[in-house]
C-alpha positions, -999 to +999 in steps of 0.1 A: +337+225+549+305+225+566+269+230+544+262+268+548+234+279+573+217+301+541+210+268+525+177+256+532+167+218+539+152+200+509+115+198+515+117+236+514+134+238+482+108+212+468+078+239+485+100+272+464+099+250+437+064+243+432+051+276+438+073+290+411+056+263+387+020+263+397+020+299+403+001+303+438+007+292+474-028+275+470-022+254+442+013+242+461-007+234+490-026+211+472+003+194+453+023+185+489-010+182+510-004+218+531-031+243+538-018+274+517-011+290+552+016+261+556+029+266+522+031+305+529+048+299+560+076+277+545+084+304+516+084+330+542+110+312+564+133+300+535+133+335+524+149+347+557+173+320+559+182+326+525+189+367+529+169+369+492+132+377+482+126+348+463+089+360+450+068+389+442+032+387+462+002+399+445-037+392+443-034+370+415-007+349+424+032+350+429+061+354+402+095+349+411+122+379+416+155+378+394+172+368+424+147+348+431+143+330+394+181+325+399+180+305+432+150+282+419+175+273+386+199+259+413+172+248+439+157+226+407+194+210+400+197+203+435+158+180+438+170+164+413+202+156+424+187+143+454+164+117+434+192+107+421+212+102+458+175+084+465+175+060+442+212+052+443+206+042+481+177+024+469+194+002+447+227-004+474+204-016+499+187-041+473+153-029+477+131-049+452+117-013+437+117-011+397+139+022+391+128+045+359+151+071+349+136+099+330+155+131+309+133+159+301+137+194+284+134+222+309+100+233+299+088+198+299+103+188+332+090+217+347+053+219+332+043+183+322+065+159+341+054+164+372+013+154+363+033+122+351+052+108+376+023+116+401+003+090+382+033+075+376+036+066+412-003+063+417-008+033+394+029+019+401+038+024+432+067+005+435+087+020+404+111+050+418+110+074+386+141+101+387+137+123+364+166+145+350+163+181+337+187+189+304+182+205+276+170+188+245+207+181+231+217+163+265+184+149+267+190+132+235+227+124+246+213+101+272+192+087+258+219+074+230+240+066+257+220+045+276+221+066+305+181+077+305+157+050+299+134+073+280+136+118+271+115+145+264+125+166+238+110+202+224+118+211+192+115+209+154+135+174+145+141+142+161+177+131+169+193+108+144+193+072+160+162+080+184+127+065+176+100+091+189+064+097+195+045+135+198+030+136+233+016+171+232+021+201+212+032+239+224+037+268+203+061+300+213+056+336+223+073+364+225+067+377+261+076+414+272+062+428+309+033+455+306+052+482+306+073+474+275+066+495+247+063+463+220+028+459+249+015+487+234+021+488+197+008+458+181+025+429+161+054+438+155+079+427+121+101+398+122+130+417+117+128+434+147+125+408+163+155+397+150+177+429+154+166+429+194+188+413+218+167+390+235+166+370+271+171+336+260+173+295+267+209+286+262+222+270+235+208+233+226+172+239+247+148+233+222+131+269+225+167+285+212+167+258+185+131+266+173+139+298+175+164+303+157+153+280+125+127+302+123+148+333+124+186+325+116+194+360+118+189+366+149+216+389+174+235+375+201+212+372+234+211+400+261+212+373+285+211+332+289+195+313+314+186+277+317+150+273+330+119+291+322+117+304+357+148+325+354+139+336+318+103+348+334+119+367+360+146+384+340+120+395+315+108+415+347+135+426+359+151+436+327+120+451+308+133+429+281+114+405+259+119+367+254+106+339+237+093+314+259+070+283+254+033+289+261+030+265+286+052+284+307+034+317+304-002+307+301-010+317+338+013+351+331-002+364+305-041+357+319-029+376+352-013+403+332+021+397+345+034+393+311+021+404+277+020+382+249+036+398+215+022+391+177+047+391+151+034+396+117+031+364+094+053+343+119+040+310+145+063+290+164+047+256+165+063+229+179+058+190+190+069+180+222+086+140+216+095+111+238+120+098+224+141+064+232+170+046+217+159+035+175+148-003+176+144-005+213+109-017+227+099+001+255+086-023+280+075-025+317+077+008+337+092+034+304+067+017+281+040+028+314+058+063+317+048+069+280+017+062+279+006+082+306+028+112+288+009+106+253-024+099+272 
């Protein structure tokens, strides 16, 4: 059956996607070479054709709706299915391009990769780098099977038959929106933390795994979702709190769109890890990738 007319063409889905990450039509302008009128513009007409409000304006930037948070999880799936369509062509027309495949964690992909593979491409431009988005479980299942030529994994232990290497560090926070009343009343105790259904990653993301090692008695989640987007968003809508990486919240909580939570005598460190197949050297374009990552 023919593509339906609400689904917007890809270089409009790749503009959505950005803003959602970097927060402001201005700083999305500057990542695809628009003024921010032209990035504005785009979001406004993909909005119409999609029938859905995909962000919340205000002064200090945009934040996605929950429908909105929703439609950036699938407009994400679908970029990268499209690298992956890219480089497949690539390869059947026997274009003499180096080809670098790339798993990531969600909150990786969608806060540090990006920096990468623009530098990436900057000092090798002939290397085509697709880069999938999994949680750290499937990340890691990749990556044993061959199918990813290097991962990027969040969380408190490396896979069994995986070397790895720490590449940055992130610690998580419990997030709420300002009108929660956990804004207002100071840290609050682990165990109500644990005895409060939360919006959460799904199962296997790093952030659920961290979380839950640090508190194993935790309730069943109010709600799942698998990108940080969607989480943020649903925290909004819901006026429910989550615990979300700080990388994903850091321009949040200094706008005051989200409100960072203590909780008494408890930090949620963690590394962030490439990680490749045990006994493998990394040469050529992955051993380049990394470097750049751990640089």
């Amino acid at each position: 059956m023919p593509l339906s007319p609400r689904v917007p063409e890809l270089a409009a889905l790749d503009v959505l996607v950005s803003v959602a990450r970097l927060g402001s039509m201005g700083a999305a302008g500057r990542e695809h070479g628009l003024s921010q009128q032209a990035v504005s513009a785009r979001v406004r007409s993909a909005e119409r054709q999609l029938g859905i409000r995909v962000f919340d304006r205000a002064p200090t930037g945009v934040t996605p709706t929950y429908e909105g948070g929703l439609v950036l999880e699938w407009a994400s799936g679908t970029l990268t299915a499209a690298e992956h369509l890219a480089s497949g062509i690539s390869a059947l027309r026997g274009e003499r391009e180096a080809n670098l495949t790339v798993a990531a964690s969600m909150t990786i992909a969608e806060y540090l990769v990006p920096g990468w593979t623009v530098t990436m491409r900057r000092k090798n431009p002939t290397v085509v780098t697709s880069v999938r988005l999994l949680n750290s479980a499937d990340v890691a299942t990749q990556v044993l099977a061959g199918d990813a030529d290097l991962g990027f994994v969040e969380g408190p232990e490396v896979p069994v038959g995986l070397d790895s290497r720490e590449v940055a560090r992130d610690e998580l926070v419990v997030i709420v929106p300002p009108g929660h009343p956990w804004s207002r009343s100071g840290p609050i105790a682990p165990a109500e933390l644990a005895r409060t259904p939360l919006i959460q990653r799904e199962f296997g993301s790093g952030t659920r795994t961290t979380l839950e090692q640090a508190i194993p008695d935790c309730v069943d989640p109010l709600l799942e979702l698998t990108s940080c987007t969607a989480v943020k968003a649903a925290v909004v809508a819901g006026n429910a709190p989550a615990v979300v990486s700080s990388l994903a919240v850091a321009a949040d909580l200094t706008d005051g769109r989200l409100v960072a939570v203590a909780v008494d005598g408890l930090r949620l460190p963690r590394r962030l890890l490439a990680v490749w197949s045990a006994g493998r050297e990394l040469r050529g374009p992955a051993r380049d990738f990394l470097d750049i990552a751990a640089g």
